[in-house]
LUMFIVO-997381 format. One line per 2 residues: number of its first residue (from 1); for each residue x, z, y of C-alpha. Coordinates in Angstrom, 3 decimals, always signed. Each point is the difference from the previous one (the first is absolute). Example, Ala and Ser with C-alpha at 12.3 -4.5 7.8 and 13.67 -1.06 7.14 Angstrom:
1	+12.300:+7.800:-4.500 ~ +1.370:-0.660:+3.440 $
END
This chain:
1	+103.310:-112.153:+24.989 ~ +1.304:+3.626:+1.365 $
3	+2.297:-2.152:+2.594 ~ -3.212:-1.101:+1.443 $
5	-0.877:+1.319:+3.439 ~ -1.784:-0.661:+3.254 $
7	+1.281:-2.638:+2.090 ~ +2.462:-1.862:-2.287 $
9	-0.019:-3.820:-0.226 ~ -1.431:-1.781:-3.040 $
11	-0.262:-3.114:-1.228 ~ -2.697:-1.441:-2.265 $
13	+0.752:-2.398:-2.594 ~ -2.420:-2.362:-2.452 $
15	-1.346:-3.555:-1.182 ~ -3.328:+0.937:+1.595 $
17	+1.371:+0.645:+3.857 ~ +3.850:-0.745:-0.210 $
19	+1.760:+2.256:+2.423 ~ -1.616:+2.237:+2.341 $
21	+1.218:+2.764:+1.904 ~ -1.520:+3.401:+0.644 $
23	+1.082:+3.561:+1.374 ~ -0.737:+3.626:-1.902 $
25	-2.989:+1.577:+1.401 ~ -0.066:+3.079:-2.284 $
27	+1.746:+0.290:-3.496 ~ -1.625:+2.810:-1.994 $
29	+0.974:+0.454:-4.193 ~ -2.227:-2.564:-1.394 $
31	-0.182:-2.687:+2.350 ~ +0.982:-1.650:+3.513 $
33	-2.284:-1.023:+2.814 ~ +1.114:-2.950:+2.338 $
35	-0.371:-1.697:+3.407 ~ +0.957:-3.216:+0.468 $
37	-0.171:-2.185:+3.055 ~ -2.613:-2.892:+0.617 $
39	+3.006:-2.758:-0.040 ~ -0.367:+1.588:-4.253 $
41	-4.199:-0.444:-0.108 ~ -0.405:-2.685:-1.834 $
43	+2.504:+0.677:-2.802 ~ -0.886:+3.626:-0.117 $
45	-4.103:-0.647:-0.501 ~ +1.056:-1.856:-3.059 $
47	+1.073:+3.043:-1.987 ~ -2.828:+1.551:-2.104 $
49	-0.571:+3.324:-1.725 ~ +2.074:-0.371:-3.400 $
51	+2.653:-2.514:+1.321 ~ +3.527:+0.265:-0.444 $
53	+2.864:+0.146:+2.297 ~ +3.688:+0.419:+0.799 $
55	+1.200:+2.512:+2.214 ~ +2.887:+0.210:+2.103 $
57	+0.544:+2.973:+2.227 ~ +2.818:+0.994:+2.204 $
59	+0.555:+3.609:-0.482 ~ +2.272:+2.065:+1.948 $
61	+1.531:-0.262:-4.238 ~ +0.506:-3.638:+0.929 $
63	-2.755:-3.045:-1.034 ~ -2.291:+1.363:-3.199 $
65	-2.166:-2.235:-2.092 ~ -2.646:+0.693:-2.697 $
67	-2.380:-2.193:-1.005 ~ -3.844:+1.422:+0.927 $
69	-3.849:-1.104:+0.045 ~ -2.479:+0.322:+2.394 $
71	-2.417:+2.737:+0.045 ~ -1.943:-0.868:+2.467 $
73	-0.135:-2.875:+2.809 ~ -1.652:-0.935:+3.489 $
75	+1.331:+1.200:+3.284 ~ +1.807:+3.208:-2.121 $
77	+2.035:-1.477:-2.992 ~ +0.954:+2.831:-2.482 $
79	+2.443:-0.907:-2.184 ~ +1.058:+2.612:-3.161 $
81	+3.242:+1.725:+0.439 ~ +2.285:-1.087:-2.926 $
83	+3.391:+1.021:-0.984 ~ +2.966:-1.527:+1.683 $
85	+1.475:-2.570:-2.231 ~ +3.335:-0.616:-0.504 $
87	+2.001:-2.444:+2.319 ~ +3.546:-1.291:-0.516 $
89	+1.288:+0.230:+3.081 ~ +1.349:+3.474:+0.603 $
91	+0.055:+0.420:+3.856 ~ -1.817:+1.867:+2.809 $
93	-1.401:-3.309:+1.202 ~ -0.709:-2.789:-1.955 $
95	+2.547:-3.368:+0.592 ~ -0.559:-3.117:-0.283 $
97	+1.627:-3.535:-0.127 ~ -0.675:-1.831:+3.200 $
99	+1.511:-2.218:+2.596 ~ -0.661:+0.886:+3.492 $
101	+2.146:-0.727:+3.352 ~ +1.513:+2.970:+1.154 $
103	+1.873:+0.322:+3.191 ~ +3.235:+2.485:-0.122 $
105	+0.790:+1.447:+3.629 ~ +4.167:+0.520:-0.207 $
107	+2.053:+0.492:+2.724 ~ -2.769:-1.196:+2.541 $
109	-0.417:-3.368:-2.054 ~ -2.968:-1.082:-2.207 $
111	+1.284:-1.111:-3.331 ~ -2.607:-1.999:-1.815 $
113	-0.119:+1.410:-3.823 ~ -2.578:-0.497:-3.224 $
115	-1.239:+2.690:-2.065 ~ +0.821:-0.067:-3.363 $
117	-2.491:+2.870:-1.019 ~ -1.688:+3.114:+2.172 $
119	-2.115:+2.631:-0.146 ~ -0.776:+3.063:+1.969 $
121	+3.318:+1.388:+0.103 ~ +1.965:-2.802:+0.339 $
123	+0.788:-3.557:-0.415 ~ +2.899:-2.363:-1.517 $
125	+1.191:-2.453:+2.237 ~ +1.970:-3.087:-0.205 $
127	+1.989:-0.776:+3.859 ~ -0.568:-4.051:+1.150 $
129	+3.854:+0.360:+1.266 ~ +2.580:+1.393:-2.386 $
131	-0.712:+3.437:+1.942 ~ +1.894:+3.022:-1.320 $
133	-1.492:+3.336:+0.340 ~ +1.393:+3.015:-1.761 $
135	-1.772:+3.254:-1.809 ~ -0.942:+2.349:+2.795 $
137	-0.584:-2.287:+2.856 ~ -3.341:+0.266:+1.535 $
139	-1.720:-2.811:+2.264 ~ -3.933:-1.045:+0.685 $
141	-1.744:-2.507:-2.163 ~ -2.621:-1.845:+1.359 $
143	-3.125:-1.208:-1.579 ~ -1.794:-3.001:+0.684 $
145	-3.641:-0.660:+0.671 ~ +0.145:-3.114:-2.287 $
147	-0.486:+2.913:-3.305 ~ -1.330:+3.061:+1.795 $
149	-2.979:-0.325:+2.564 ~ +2.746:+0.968:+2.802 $
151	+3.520:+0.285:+0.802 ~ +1.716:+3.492:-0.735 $
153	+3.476:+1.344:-0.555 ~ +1.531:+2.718:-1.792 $
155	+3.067:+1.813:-0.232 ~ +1.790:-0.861:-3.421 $
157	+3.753:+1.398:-1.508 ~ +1.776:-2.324:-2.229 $
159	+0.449:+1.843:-3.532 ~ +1.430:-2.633:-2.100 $
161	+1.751:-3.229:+0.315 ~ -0.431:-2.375:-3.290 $
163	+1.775:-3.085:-0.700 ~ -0.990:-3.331:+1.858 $
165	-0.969:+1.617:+3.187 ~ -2.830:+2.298:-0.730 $
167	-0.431:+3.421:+1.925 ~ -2.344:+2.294:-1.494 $
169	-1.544:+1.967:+3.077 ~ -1.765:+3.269:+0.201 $
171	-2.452:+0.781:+2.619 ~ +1.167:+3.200:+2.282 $
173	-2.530:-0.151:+2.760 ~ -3.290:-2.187:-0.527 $
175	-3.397:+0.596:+1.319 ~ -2.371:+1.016:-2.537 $
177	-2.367:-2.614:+1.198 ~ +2.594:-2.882:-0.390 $
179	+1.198:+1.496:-3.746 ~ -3.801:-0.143:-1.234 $
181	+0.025:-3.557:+1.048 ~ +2.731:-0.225:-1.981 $
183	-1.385:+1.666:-2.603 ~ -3.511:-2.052:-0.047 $
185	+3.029:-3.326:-0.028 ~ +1.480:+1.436:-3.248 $
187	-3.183:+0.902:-1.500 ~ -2.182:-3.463:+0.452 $
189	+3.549:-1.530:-1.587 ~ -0.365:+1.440:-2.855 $
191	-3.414:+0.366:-1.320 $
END
């Protein structure tokens, strides 16, 4: 996968471990070594020379998959560097369907809102109270440590407003921290 590179997030997917998560180490033509942390171990010493797995990587392109083997396994896991295959969704980050209990900070008070969908550069929302917000307006959103493994906020703009009270959001100041927990959200939610 050209997209590949040093540092980027990646998420390992098959009958023989389920989900795991690992980071880039190096990404040369031909293949992609791995680290993973211990919390992975146990899934991770399952995979043998010759396996098969999916691959999902956030690229600065927006989440990548290919499907890949295993070229080698222990404490370095090689994997073979495939080509990227195609993925529906047409986006810089990848979205997904989820409901999670947002907070909406307008005018000084905390509206209590569900997502409809999100990914890294934004989020749908649906307001508890019959809220009106128009395009343009900007306010904090804030995340709760029920689906992330902290609280965090971020800056969003309302871009859209659809029929039965839903805003579509877009992100304008996040930290990039926060967005690849975001990002990690939309990606276990969808393979």
């Amino acid at each position: 996968m050209k997209e590949a590179a040093k540092g980027q997030i990646v998420i390992l997917k098959s009958p023989k471990i389920g989900e795991a998560e690992a980071i880039i180490d190096k990404a040369e033509p031909d293949r992609i070594k791995l680290l993973w942390s211990k919390v992975y171990d146990g899934q991770i010493s399952k995979l043998e020379e010759g396996d098969e797995v999916l691959v999902a990587v956030h690229t600065s392109a927006g989440i990548k998959k290919m499907k890949s083997m295993v070229l080698n396994s222990g404490r370095e896991l090689h994997i073979e560097s495939a080509p990227a295959v195609s993925d529906p969704q047409n986006r810089s980050f990848v979205r997904a369907n989820a409901k999670i209990r947002v907070f909406v900070k307008k005018d000084g008070e905390l509206i209590g809102a569900t997502t409809q969908d999100i990914s890294g550069g934004g989020l749908r929302i649906i307001p508890d109270k019959n809220e009106v917000f128009t395009p343009g307006e900007v306010f904090e959103v804030k995340f709760q440590e029920d689906d992330f493994s902290k609280d965090f906020s971020a800056l969003a703009q309302v871009v859209k407003v659809f029929e039965g009270n839903i805003y579509a959001l877009n992100f304008t100041e996040i930290n990039e921290h926060d967005q690849d927990k975001i990002v990690r959200f939309c990606i276990r939610a969808l393979t």
